[in-house]
N, C-alpha and C positions, 0 to 999 in steps of 0.2 A: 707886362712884367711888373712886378712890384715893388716900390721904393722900401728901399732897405737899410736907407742912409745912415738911420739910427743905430744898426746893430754896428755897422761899420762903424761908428765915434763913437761907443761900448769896449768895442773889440780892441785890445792893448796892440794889435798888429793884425795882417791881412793875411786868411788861410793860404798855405802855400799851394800853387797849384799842380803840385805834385802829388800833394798828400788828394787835394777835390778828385785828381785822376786814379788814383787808385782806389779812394770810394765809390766811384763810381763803377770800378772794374770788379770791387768784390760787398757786393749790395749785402749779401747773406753776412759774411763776417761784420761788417757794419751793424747790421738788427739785431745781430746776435750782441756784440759788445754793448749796442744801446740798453739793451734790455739788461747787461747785468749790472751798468752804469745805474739804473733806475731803482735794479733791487739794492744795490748797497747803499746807494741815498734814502730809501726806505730804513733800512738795518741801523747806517749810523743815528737818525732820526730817533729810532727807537732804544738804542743803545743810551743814548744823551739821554733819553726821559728817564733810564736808572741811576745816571750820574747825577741826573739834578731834580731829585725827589722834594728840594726844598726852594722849589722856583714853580709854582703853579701859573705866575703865568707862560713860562718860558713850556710848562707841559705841554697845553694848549696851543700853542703855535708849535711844537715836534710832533704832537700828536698828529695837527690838521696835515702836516708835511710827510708823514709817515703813511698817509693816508690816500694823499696826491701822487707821491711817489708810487705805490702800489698800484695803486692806477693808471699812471703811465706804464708801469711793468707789463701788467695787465692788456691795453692796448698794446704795448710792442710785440707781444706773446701772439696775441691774436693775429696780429698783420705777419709775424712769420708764420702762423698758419696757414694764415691764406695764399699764403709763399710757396709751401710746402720748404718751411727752412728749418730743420730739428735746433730744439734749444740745448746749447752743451756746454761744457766747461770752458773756459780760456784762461789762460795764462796771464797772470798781468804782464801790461805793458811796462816798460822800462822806465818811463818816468812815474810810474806808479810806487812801482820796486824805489825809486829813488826821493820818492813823496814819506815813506816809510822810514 
């Protein structure tokens, strides 16, 4: 097993294990939400480089971000292939709607 201690004294509280049990129950909805978690971290990235046209260095770091995000998109795209998991719309979640 792998010591993990660090993410634990990161973490502002301990995943419930209601919520690890229903990850673990629905694998497909999980990949599928990771993967659009990853394209909007991409999008906002991208979005910030038109709001702050006059921050070259700040381009540069949303750009390289814009770039890794996509890349994770990318691999998580792949791994629900290999899944045979179709990529589809979702709904946001509720604290989403309430981040908004």
């Amino acid at each position: 097993m792998h010591d993990i201690s660090h993410i634990r004294d990161f973490l502002p509280c301990a995943t419930p294990p209601a919520w690890v049990d229903w990850a673990l129950q629905h694998p497909d909805i999980l990949l599928i939400d990771h993967a659009h978690c990853e394209k909007k971290a991409a999008s906002t990235a991208i979005n910030l480089m038109f709001r702050y046209v006059d921050r070259p260095e700040l381009l540069d770091t949303l750009s390289q971000l814009a770039r890794e995000e996509l890349l994770h998109f990318e691999q998580v795209v792949q791994l629900m292939r290999q899944r045979d998991v179709t990529y589809d719309h979702m709904t946001p979640a509720r604290y989403a709607k309430g981040m908004r």
